[in-house]
C-alpha positions in Angstrom: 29.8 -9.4 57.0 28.0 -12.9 56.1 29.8 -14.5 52.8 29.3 -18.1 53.4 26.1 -19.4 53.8 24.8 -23.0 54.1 21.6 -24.2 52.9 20.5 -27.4 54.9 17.3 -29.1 52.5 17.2 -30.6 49.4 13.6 -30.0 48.9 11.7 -26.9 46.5 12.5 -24.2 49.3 16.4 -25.4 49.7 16.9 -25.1 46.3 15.0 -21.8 45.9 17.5 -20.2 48.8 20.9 -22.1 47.5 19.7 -20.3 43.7 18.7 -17.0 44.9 21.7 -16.6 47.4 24.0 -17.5 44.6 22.9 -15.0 42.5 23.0 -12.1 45.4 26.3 -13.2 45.7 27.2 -15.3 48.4 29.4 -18.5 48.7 26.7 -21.0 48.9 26.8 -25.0 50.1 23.2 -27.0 49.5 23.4 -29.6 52.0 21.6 -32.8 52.8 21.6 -36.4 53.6 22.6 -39.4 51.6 18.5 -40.0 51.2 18.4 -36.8 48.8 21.4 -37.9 46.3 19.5 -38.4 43.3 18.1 -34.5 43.8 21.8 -32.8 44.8 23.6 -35.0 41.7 20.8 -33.3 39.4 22.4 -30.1 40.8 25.7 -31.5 39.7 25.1 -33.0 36.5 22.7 -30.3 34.9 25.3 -27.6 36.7 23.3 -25.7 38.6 19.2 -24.7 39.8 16.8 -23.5 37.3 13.9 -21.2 38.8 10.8 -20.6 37.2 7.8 -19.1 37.4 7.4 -15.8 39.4 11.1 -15.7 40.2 14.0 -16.5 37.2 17.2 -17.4 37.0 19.7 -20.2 36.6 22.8 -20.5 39.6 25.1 -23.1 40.4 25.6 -23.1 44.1 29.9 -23.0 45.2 29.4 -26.8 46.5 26.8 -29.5 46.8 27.9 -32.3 49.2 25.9 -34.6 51.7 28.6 -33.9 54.2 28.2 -33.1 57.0 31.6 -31.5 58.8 31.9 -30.2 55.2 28.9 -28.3 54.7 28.7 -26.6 58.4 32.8 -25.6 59.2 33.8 -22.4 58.0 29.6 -21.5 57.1 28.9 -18.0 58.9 25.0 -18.7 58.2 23.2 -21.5 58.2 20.1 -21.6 56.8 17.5 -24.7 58.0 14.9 -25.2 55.4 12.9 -28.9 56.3 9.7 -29.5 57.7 9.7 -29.3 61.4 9.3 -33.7 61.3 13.3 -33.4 61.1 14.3 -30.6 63.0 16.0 -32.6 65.6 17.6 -34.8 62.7 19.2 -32.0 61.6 20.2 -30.8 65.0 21.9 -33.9 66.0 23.6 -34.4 62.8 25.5 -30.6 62.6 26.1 -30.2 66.5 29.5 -32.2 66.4 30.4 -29.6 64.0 29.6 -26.0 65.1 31.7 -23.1 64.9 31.9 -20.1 67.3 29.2 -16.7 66.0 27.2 -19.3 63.7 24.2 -18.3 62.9 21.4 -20.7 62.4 18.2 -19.8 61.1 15.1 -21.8 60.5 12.4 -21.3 57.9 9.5 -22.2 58.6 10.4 -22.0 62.5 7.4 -24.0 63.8 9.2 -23.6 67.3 12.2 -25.8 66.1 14.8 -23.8 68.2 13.7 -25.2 71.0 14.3 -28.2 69.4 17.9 -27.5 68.5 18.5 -25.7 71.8 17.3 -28.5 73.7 19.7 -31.0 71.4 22.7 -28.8 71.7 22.4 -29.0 75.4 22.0 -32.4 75.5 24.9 -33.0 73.3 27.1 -30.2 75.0 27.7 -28.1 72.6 30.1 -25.4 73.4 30.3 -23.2 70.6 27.9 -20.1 71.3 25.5 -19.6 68.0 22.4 -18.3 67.8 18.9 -19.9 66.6 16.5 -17.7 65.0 13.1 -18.6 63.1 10.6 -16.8 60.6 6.9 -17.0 60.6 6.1 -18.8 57.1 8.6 -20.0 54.4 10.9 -18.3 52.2 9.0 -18.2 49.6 5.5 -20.6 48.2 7.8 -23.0 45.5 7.9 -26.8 44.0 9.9 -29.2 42.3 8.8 -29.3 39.2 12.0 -30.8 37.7 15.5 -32.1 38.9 17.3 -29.2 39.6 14.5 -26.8 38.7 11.8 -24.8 41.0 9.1 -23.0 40.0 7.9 -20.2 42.3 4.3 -19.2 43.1 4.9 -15.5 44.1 7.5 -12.9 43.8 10.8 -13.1 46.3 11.0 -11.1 49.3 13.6 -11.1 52.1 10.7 -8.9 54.2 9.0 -10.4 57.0 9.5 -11.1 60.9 12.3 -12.8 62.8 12.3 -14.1 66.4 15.5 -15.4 67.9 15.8 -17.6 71.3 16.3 -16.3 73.2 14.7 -12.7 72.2 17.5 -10.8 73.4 19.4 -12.0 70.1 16.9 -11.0 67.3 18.3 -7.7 67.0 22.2 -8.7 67.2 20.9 -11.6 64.9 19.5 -9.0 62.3 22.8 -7.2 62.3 24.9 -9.6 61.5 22.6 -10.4 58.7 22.3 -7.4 57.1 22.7 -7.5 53.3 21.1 -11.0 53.5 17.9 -10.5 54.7 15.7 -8.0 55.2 13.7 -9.3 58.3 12.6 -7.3 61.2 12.6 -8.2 64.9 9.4 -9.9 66.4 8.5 -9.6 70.4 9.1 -13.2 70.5 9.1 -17.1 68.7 5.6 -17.6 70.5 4.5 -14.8 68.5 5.5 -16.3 65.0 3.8 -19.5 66.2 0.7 -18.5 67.2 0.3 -16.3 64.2 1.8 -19.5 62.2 -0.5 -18.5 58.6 -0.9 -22.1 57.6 -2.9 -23.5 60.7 -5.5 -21.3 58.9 -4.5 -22.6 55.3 -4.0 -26.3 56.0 -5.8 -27.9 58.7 -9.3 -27.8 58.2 -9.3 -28.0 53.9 -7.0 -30.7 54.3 -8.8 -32.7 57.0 -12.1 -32.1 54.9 -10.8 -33.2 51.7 -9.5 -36.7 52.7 -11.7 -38.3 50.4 -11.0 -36.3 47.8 -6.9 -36.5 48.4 -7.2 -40.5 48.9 -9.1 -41.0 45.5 -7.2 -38.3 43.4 -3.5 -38.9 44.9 -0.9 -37.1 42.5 -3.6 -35.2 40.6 -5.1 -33.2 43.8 -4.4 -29.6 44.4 -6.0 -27.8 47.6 -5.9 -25.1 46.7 -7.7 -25.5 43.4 -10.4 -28.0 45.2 -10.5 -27.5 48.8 -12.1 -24.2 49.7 -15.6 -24.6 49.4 -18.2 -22.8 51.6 -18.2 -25.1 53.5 -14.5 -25.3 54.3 -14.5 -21.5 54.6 -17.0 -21.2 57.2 -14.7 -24.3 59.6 -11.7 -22.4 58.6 -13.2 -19.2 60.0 -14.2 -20.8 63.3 -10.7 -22.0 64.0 -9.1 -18.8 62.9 -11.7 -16.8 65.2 -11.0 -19.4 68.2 -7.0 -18.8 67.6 -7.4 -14.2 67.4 -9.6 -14.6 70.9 -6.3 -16.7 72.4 -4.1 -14.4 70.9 -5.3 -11.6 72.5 -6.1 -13.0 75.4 -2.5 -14.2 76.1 -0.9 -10.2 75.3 0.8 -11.3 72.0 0.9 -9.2 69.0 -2.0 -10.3 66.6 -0.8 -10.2 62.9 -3.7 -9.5 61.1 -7.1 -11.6 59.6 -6.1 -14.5 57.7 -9.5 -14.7 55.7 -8.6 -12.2 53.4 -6.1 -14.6 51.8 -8.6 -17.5 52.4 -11.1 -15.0 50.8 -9.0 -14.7 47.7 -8.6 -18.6 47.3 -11.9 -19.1 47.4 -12.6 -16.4 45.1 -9.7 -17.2 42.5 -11.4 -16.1 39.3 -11.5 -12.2 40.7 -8.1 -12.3 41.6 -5.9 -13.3 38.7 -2.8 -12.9 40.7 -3.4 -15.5 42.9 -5.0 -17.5 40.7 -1.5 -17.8 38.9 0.2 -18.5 41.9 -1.9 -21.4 42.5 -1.6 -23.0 39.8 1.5 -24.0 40.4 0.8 -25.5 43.8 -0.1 -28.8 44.0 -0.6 -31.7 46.2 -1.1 -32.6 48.7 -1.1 -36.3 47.2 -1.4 -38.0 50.8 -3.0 -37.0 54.1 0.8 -38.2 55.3 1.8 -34.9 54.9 3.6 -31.8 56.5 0.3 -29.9 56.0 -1.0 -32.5 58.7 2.2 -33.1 61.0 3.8 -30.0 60.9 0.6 -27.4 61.3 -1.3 -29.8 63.7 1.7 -31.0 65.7 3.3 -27.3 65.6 1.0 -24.5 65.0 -2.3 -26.0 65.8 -1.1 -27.7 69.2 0.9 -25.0 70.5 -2.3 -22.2 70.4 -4.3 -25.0 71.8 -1.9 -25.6 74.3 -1.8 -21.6 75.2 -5.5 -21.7 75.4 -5.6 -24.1 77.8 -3.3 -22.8 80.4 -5.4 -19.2 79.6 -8.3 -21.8 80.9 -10.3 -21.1 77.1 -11.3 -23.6 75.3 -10.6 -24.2 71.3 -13.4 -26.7 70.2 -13.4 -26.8 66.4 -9.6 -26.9 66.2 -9.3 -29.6 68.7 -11.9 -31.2 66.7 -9.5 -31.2 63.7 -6.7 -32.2 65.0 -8.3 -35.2 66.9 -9.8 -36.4 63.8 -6.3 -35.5 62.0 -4.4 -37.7 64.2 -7.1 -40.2 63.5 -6.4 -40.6 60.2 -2.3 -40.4 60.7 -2.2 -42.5 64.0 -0.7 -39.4 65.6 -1.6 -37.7 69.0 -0.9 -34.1 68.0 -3.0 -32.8 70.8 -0.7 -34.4 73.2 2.8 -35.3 71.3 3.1 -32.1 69.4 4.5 -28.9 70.3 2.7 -28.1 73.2 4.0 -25.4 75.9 4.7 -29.0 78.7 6.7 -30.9 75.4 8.3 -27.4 75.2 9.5 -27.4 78.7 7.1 -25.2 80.7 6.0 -26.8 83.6 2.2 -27.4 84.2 2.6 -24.7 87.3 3.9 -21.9 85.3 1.5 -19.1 84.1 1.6 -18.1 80.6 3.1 -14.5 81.4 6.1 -16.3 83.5 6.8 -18.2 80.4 6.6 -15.6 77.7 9.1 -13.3 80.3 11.2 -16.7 80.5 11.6 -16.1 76.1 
């Protein structure tokens, strides 16, 4: 049974997790670097992590620390919540410290386990743990204070899992039982490919540049970015990705537009429209909704496509011009299926048996 659980990110989401696992109970340790003192001594001094919003609350995690050793011995979970940018970071800086039957699970996944699998292999790890990822994030939140998150949408633990390699999602979801309420995927190239905010971000970001470089911290996409016009790009890329999806075997999770539908639309759904008002941002086009869902999401379907021999023209077309404006080769550089490890040779259904 899991009663110690570390939380590893000292952003909106960390904090979320390290409050809401505190309250269900568990021993919790919020852990990052010396770069993110000022936000873990707010935690200190104000004792504890106010949530907002559409989730409440007020919970003082067990420990805050920036140490290392300290925050991963004796954790049973581990709980990675950072954008993908520092995945192997993080992986570097826990491996000396790994314990037997962790288990370490990364939200958003964006692929990352192959990330810290590759790292842990480099750096000889010997300690058998699992790594797991879920499609998405915990839960839409910011920082709207120090020490305090408000949260978009109401919790839940549902949603998919993917472990790697497979054959561990479903020991994985044991063990966490009474944690999570996750359910096993066929795979982590499904959670990718299905990755919800390649259809959210990369196209109403890329076409708001202007607007983001003029407005800085007052810009919100999703109050200003999806116009007709943004919709009907967004659409393409999301038609381009179901064709790939389908053509490589892999589950398809549904049509994005409908959520793209109600963000246009905000005025008929008051739900949402509540929920966006609380997300702002982003104030720079040097941003996770650029690095992480063109350099993960966006470059691994393109990647899929092309070994499938199709072709993806308006997202490639985004993510050139994206790595344009960041001086970034996402196309190339990001998390394609050769940076990945798959040789050029290998056809797609060798390397999904290979998961």
């Amino acid at each position: 049974m899991i009663e110690r659980i570390t939380v590893i990110g000292a952003g909106a989401t960390g904090h979320t997790v390290s409050a809401v696992m505190t309250m269900r109970g568990f021993e919790v340790t919020l852990y990052d670097d010396e770069r993110f003192a000022r936000q873990l001594a707010a935690v200190r001094e104000l004792g504890g992590i106010q949530l907002r919003g559409r989730l409440r609350g007020c919970a003082a995690p067990a420990r805050v620390t920036s140490d290392t050793a300290s925050a991963i011995r004796g954790a049973q979970a581990i709980f990675v919540h950072v954008p993908a940018d520092r995945h192997e970071e993080i992986a570097r800086s826990i491996a000396p410290y790994l314990e037997e039957g962790q288990h370490i699970l990364i939200i958003p996944g964006n692929l990352g386990s192959f990330i810290f699998r590759r790292v842990f292999q480099e750096m000889s790890v010997t300690a058998k743990v699992t790594l797991t990822e879920k499609d998405g994030n915990f839960c839409p939140c910011r920082l709207s204070a120090p020490a305090e998150v408000t949260v978009g949408l109401p919790l839940s633990l549902k949603g998919q899992v993917y472990s790697l390699p497979a054959s561990d999602t479903e020991f994985v979801l044991r063990e966490l039982e009474g944690v999570v309420e996750y359910s096993a995927g066929q795979n982590v190239f499904e959670g990718a490919i299905n990755a919800g905010n390649v259809i959210n971000h990369v196209a109403s970001t890329i076409l708001s540049a202007a607007e983001i470089d003029h407005k800085g911290n007052q810009y919100s996409l999703f109050k200003y970015a999806f116009t007709p016009s943004a919709v009907h790009c967004i659409g393409k890329i999301a038609a381009e990705r179901k064709a790939v999806i389908e053509a490589a075997g892999l589950p398809f999770h549904g049509d994005p537009m409908g959520t793209i539908h109600k963000i246009h639309h905000l005025d008929e759904y008051p739900e949402f429209r509540a929920f966006y008002e609380y997300m702002d941002g982003p104030y720079a086009l040097d941003h996770r909704y650029l690095h992480e869902d063109c350099g993960c999401g966006g470059a691994f379907a393109l990647s899929v496509a092309r070994r499938l021999g199709m072709e993806m023209p308006v997202l490639e077309a985004f993510l050139g011009v994206a790595g344009a404006i960041n001086d970034r080769d996402y196309i190339h550089g990001g998390r394609t299926l050769e940076n990945l490890g798959f040789a050029a040779e290998m056809t797609l259904p060798e390397i999904i048996a290979a998961l």
